[in-house]
C-alpha positions in Angstrom: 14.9 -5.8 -16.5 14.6 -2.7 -14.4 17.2 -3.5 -12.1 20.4 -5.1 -13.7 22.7 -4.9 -10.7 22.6 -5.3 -7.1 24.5 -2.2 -6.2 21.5 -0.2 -8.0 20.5 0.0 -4.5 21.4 3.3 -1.8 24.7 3.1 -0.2 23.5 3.1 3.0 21.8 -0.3 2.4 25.4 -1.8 2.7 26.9 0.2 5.6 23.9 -1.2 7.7 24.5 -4.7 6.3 27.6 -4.6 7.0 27.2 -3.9 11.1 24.0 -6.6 10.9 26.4 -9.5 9.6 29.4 -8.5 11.1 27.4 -8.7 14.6 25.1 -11.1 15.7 22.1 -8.8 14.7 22.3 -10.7 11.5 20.7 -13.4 13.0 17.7 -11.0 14.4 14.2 -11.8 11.9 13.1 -9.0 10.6 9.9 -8.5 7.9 10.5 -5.2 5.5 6.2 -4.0 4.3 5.6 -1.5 1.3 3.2 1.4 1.6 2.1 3.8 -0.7 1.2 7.0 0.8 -0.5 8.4 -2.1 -3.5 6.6 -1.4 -5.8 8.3 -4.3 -3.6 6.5 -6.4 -4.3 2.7 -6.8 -1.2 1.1 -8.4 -2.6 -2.0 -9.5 -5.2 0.0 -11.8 -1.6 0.9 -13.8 0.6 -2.1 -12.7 0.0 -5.7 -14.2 0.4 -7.7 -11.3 2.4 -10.6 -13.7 4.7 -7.6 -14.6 5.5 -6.9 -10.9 6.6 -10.2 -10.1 8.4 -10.8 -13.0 10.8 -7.9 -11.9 11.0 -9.0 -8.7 11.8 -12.0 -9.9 14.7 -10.6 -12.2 16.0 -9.1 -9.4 16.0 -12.5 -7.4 18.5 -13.8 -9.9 21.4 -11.0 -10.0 24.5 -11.4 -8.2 27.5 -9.7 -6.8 30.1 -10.2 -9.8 33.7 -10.1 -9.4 33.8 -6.9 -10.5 31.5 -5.0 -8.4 32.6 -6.7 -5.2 36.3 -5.4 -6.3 35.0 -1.7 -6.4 33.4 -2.2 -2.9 36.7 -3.8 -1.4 38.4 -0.4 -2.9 36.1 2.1 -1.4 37.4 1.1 2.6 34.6 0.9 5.2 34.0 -2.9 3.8 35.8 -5.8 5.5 36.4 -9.1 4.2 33.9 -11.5 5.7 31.6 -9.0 5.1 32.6 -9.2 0.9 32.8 -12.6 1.4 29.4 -13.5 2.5 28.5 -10.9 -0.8 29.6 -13.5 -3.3 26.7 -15.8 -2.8 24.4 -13.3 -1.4 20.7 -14.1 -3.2 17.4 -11.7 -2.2 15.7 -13.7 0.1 11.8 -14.4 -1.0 9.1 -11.9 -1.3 5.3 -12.2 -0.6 2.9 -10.1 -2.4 -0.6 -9.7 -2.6 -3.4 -7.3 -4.1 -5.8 -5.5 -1.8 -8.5 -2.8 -2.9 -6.3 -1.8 -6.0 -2.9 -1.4 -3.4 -0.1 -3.5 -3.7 1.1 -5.5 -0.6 4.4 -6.5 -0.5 6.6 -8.1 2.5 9.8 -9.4 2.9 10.7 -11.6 5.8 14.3 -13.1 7.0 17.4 -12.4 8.8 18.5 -8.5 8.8 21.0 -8.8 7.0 19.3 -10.4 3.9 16.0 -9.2 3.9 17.8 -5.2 4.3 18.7 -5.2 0.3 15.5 -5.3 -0.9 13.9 -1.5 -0.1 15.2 0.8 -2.6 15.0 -2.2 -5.0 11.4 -2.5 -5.1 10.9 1.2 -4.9 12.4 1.5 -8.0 11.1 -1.7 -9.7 7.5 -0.2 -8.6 8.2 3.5 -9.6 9.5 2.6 -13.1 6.5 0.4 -14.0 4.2 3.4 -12.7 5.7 5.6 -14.9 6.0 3.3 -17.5 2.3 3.1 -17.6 1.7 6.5 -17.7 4.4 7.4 -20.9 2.9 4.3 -22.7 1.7 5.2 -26.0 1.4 9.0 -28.6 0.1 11.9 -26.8 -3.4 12.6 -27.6 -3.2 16.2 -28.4 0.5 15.6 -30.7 0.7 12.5 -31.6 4.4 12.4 -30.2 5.9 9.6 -27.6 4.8 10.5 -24.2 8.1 9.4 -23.6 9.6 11.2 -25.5 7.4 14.0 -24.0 7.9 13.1 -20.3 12.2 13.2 -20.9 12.2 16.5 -23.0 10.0 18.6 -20.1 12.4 16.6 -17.9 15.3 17.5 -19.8 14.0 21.3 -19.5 13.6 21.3 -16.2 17.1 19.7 -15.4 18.2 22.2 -17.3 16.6 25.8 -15.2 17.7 23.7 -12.2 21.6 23.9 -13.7 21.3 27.4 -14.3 19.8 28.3 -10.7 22.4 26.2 -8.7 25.3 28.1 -11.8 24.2 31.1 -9.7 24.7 29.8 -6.1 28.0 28.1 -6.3 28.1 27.4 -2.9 25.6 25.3 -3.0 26.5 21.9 -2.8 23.9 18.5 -3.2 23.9 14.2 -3.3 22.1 13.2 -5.9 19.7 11.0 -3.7 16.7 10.1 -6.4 16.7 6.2 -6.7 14.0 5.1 -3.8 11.7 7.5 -6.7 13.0 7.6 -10.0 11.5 8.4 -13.1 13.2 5.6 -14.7 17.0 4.1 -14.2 17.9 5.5 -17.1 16.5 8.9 -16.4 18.4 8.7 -13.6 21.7 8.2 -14.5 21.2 10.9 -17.6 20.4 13.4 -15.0 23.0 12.3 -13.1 25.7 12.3 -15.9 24.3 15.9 -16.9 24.8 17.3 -13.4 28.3 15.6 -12.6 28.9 17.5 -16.2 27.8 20.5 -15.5 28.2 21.3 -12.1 30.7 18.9 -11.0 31.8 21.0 -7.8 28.3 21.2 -6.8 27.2 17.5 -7.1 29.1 15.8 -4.6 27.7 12.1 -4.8 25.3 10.2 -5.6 23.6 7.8 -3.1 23.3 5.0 -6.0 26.0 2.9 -5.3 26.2 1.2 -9.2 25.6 4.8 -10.4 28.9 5.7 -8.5 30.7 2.7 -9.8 30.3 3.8 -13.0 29.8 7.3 -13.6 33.2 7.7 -11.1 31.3 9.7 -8.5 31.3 9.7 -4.7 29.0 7.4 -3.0 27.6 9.3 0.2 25.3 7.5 2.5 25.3 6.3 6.0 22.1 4.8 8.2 18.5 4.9 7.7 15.6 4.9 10.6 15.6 1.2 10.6 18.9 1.3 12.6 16.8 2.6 15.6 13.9 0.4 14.8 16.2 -2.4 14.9 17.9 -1.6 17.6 14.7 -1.0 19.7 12.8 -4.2 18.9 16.7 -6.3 19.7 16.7 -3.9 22.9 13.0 -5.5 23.4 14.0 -8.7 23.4 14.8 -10.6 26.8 18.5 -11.3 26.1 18.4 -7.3 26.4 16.1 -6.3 28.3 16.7 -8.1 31.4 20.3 -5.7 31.9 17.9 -2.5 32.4 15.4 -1.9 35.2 12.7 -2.4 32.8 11.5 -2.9 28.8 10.6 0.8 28.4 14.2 1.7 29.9 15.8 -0.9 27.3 14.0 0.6 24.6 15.0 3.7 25.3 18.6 2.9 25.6 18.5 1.2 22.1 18.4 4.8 20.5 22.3 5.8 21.7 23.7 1.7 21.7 23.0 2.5 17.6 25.2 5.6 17.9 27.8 3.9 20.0 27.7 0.6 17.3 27.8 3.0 14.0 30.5 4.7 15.8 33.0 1.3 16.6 32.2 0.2 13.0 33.2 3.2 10.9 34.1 6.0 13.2 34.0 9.8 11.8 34.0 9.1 8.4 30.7 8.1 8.2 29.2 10.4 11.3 26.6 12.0 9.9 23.5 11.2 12.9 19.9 10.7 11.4 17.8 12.9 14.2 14.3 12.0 13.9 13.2 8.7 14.4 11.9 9.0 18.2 12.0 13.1 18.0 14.5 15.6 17.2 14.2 16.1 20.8 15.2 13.4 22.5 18.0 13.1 20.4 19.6 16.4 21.3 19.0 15.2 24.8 20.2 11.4 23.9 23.7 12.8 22.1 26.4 12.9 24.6 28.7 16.0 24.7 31.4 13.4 23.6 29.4 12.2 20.5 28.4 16.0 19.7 32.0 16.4 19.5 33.3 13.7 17.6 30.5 13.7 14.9 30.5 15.7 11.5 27.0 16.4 12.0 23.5 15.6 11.4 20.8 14.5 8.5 17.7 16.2 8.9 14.9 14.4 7.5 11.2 15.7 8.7 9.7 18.7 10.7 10.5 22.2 9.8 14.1 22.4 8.6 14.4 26.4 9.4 13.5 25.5 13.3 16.1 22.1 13.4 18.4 24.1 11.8 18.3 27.1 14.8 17.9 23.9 17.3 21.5 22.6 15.8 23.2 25.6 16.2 22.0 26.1 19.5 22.7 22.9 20.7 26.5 22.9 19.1 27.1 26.5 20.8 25.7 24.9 24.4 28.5 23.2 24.4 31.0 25.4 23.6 31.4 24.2 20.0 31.6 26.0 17.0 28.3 25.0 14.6 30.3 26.1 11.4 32.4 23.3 11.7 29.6 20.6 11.9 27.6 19.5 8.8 23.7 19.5 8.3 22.2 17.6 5.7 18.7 18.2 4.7 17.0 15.8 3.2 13.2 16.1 3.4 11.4 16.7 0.3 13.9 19.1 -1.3 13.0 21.3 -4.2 15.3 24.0 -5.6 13.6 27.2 -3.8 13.7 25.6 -0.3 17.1 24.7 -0.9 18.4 28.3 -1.7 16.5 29.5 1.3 18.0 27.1 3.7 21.8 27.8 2.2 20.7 31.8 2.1 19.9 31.2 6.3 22.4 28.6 7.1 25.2 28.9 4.7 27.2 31.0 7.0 26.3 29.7 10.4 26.9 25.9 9.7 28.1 24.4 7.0 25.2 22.4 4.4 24.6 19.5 2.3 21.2 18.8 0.6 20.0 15.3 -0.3 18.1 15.9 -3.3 15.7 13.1 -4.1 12.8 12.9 -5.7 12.4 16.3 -7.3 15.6 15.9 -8.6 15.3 12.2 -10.4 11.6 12.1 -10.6 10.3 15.9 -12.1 9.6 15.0 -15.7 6.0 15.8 -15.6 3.7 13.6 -13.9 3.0 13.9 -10.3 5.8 11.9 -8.0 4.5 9.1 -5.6 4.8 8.9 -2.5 6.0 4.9 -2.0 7.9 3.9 1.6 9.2 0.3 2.5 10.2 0.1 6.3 11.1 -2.2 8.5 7.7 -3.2 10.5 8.7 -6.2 12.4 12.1 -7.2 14.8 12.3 -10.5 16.7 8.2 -11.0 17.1 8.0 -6.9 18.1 6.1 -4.5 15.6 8.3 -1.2 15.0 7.7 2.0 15.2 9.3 5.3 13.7 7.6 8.6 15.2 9.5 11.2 13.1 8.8 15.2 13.3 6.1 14.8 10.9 3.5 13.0 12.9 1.6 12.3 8.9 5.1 10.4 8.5 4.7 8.2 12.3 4.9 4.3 11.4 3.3 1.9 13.5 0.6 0.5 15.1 -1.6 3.0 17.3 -1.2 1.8 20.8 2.9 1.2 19.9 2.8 4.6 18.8 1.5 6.3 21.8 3.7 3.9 23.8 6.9 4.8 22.1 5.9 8.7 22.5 5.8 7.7 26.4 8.9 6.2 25.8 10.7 9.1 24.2 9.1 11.8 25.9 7.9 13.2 22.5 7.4 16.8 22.2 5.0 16.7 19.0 5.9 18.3 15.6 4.2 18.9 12.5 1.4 17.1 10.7 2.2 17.9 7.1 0.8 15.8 4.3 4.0 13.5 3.3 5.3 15.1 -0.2 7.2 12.8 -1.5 
């Protein structure tokens, strides 16, 4: 089995849980697609379609055990129902199909269920990848590509630890499981880092990893929060309190701010900007919320211009940017990190979430696999980002949600990972 645990799954797939059972969104219907963006790659010509479902299926039988619902209960922002409902939680059905060598899978049900299954079929469809590349000796010397994969893996790890040795200031969540190599390779890299540079690695955003390893679990909300939010907003129950649907929709993007906010208040206030357009969120967050929230998780565009746009918005209004938080997250590698800390280090203070360079760079070119959430209450969803090559949706939804939003454009950057 791939995954043996439930919490082998991104923090942040709980905290949203959480607010979708503990409101009535858990009753919203929701359906959850998988895309791979590296098209020139067909995964079924390397995945065994009976192997697939037989880890999906594996996953279908784990549970919540005693003890990992005890460690969540311990960590704070979980409440009681919401541990409750935990202890006979099972991963609602899955649908998959094969089209023109590409995987299809979809996951229907109530928000709240259907939610756990992203990063767990990332990783389930990642490993087997992988796996079917390091099958077998190397041609050329006769050794395990395995073997062969973790040792230039292993070497690379290691340059990595000696650059960040040299830039102490520096600091990075480990945020690799949506594209591991492997789970194991994952938690040895992880284990290694939390060894060597333990005031560097702040987290990890593998929940079972953290259990575990005794490391931080760092996380808070994903773009299906907005998406969510905007296809409930759709909806008549909502719609009918605002002059029109468009006007609903738009509201949907700060009633998520004001919901994450009542749930778990500043300790989990780090704002995901990109979803309609950085720009309309600067001009959606309030003063107030500006104030009150550590900061911001940068995620697509250029992160050198959001990065100026942050601290120019913060000193707009009259607050000082170096004691806000960015955290950049979009397709880090180690040379882009030490030039955003050698710019920003000193003008706002930084966090990186490393991915899949960090938990995937043994070798073999990463993938570039995304499960979002592409249908609320009857409504397809749609997720513009900076990075137009990253927009989700259908066409016409697209450009209407750009209408919507008033969005400005950005870049149109082949997705990297």
């Amino acid at each position: 089995m791939i995954i043996k645990s439930l919490l082998d799954l991104d923090y942040y797939k709980l905290t949203m849980a959480q607010v979708a059972w503990r409101h009535f969104f858990h009753r919203v219907p929701v359906t959850y697609s998988f895309t791979n963006r590296t098209q020139k790659v067909r995964l079924a010509d390397h995945i065994a379609e009976a192997d697939l479902r037989r880890e999906l299926d594996a996953a279908r039988e784990l549970r919540f055990t005693p003890k990992e619902l005890g460690y969540l209960s311990r960590l704070g922002p979980f409440q009681p129902d919401f541990l409750q409902f935990l202890r006979t939680f099972t991963l609602p059905p899955y649908d998959l199909a094969l089209t023109d060598g590409q995987f299809r899978i979809e996951v229907s049900g109530p928000w709240h269920e259907a939610i756990f299954w992203e990063t767990l079929i990332l990783s389930i469809v990642n490993e087997l990848y992988y796996a079917s590349l390091t099958t077998g000796p190397d041609a050329t010397s006769g050794r395990s590509r395995l073997c062969l994969a973790h040792l230039e893996g292993w070497r690379r790890l290691d340059e990595k630890i000696r650059r960040l040795e040299q830039h102490p200031d520096i600091r990075f969540i480990e945020f690799g499981t949506r594209r591991r190599f492997s789970r194991a390779w994952q938690e040895m890299a992880a284990v290694k880092l939390a060894t060597r540079i333990p005031q560097q690695m702040i987290g990890t955003s593998n929940v079972d990893l953290a259990r575990r390893l005794g490391l931080q679990p760092i996380g808070t909300f994903a773009h299906e929060m907005f998406m969510v939010f905007s296809g409930i907003y759709r909806g008549a129950g909502y719609s009918g309190f605002f002059a029109d649907e468009d006007e609903a929709i738009r509201s949907s993007h700060n009633a998520v701010l004001q919901c994450w906010w009542r749930n778990y208040g500043e300790a989990l206030s780090i704002a995901l900007t990109d979803t309609f357009g950085t720009g309309f969120f600067f001009r959606d967050f309030t003063p107030e919320q500006a104030a009150k929230w550590r900061g911001l998780r940068q995620d697509s565009g250029d992160p050198f211009v959001f990065g100026e746009t942050a601290i120019e918005f913060y000193r707009n209004l009259g607050i000082d940017p170096r004691t806000k938080t960015i955290v950049f997250s979009d397709g880090l590698d180690l040379d882009l990190i030490e030039s955003l800390q050698a710019v920003f280090g000193s003008r706002i203070k930084t966090a990186f979430g490393w991915g899949t360079n960090l938990t995937n760079d043994c070798g073999p070119d990463p993938l570039s696999l995304v499960v979002k959430v592409t249908g609320v209450n009857g409504y397809p969803t749609v997720k513009l980002s900076d990075n137009l090559a990253k927009a989700m949706g259908p066409s016409d939804e697209v450009e209407h949600f750009k209408r919507i939003f008033g969005y400005e454009g950005g870049t149109n950057e082949e997705c990297r990972y």
